[in-house]
N, C-alpha and C positions, 0 to 999 in steps of 0.2 A: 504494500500500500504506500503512495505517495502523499504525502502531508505534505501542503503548502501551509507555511506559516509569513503572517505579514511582516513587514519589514520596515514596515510605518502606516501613523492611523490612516484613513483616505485609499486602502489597498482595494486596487482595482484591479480585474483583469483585463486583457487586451483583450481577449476569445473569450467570448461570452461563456464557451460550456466548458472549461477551464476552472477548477476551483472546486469548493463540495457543493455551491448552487450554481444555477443558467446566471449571468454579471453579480457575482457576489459581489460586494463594495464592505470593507469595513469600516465603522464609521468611529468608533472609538474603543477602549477596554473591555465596554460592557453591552455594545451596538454594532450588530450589522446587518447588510437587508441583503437577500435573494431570491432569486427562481427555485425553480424544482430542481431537487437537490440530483446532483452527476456524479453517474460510477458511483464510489463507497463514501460519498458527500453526507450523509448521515451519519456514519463512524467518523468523519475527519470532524465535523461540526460538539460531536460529542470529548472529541479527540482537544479541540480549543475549549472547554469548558462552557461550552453553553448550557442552560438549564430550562427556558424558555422559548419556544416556538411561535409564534403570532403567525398566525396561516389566515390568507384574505381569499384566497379560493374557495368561488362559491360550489367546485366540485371537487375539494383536495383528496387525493389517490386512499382507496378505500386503506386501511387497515395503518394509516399514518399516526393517527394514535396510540397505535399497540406498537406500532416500530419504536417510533422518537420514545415512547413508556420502557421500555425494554434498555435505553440506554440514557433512563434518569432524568430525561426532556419531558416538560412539561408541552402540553399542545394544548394551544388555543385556535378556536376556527370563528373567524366574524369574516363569514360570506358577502363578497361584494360584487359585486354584476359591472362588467368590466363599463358597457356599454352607458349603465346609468349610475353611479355612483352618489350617495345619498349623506344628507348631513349625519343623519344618526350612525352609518358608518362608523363616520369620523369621532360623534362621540362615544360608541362601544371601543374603538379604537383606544381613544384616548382613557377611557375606565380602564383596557385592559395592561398600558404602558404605565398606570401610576400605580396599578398595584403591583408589578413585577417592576418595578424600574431599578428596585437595586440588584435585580440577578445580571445575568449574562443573557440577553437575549438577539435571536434572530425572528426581523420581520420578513415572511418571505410568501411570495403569490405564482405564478406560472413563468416569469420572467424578469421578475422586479420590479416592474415597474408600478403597479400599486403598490407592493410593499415601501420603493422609498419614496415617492408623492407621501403618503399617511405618514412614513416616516420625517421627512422633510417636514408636512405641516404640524408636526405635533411638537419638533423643536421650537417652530417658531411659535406657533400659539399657547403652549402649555409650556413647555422650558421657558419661553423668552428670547431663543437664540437669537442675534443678528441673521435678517434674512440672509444676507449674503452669505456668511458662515454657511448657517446651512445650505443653500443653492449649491454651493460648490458640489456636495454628497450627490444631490438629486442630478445635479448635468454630467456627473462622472457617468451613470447610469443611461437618461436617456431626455429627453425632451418631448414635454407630454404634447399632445397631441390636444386639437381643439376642446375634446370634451372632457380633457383633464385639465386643461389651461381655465378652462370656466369652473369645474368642479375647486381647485386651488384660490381662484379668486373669492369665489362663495365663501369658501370657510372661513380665510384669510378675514373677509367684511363682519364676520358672526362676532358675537359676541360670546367668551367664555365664560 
C-alpha cells in the first residue's frame, strides 16, 4: 500500500484520482475535503487519523457505514441533490461540523466538489475565516459552476 502523506496544509493533487479520494485537498490538521474514496483511500484516510466522515451524497455507496465503522470512522450522511442545493443543507451541515469540529475530519461527496463549497462556506460563515483564506481551498478544487455560484451567494447573504 502507498500512503501519501502531505507535505504542507493546502495539499492538493494534480490527478484528481490520485490520493485516498477523487481531488483530495487538505485543508489543515484537522480538515480535508474529497470524492469517492480510490484504490485502498479508506485505509490511507484511516491510516492519517481521521475519525469523522461528512458524506453529502445523496446516494453514498451502500455499506459505507459499516466500512468507515470497521476502521473507527465515524459517518455522517446529509444528502444533497447536486442539481438543487438547499439552505437547510447548509444548516444540517453546519450542526454537523460544530459538533465534531475538534476531531479529525473528512468532508467528502462524489468529486469534491460539494464537499469543499459546504466546506469553504462554513469557514466563512460559522468560523469567520477571511473569505479569501478560505477561497484559496475551494479554487484549488474547482470553480463552481452557475448553480453553485448562486447557491454560495444565498448562504453567504443569510443570516447565522
Amino acid at each position: 500500500m502507498v500512503l501519501l502523506m502531505p507535505t504542507a496544509y493546502g495539499e492538493a493533487n494534480s490527478d484528481p484520482h490520485q490520493g485516498p479520494a477523487m481531488n483530495f485537498h487538505v485543508i489543515d490538521e484537522r480538515l480535508a475535503t474529497g470524492g469517492h474514496f480510490v484504490g485502498d483511500g479508506l485505509e490511507a484516510i484511516a491510516a492519517r487519523g481521521f475519525t469523522v466522515v461528512i458524506d453529502l451524497r445523496p446516494e453514498p455507496p451502500e455499506g459505507q457505514a459499516q466500512r468507515l465503522a470497521a476502521h473507527g470512522i465515524k459517518w455522517i450522511n446529509i444528502p444533497m441533490d447536486w442539481q438543487r442545493p438547499l439552505r437547510e443543507d447548509f444548516e444540517a451541515f453546519a450542526a454537523a461540523m460544530r459538533v465534531h469540529g475538534g476531531e479529525k475530519l473528512l468532508v467528502q461527496c462524489q468529486a469534491n466538489y460539494r464537499a469543499s463549497t459546504m466546506t469553504y462556506l462554513y469557514r466563512v460563515k460559522v468560523e469567520g475565516l477571511a473569505e479569501p483564506a478560505a477561497r484559496k481551498d475551494l479554487d484549488a478544487v474547482w470553480q463552481p459552476n452557475e448553480t453553485w455560484r448562486a447557491y454560495i451567494e444565498a448562504i453567504r447573504a443569510t443570516e447565522m
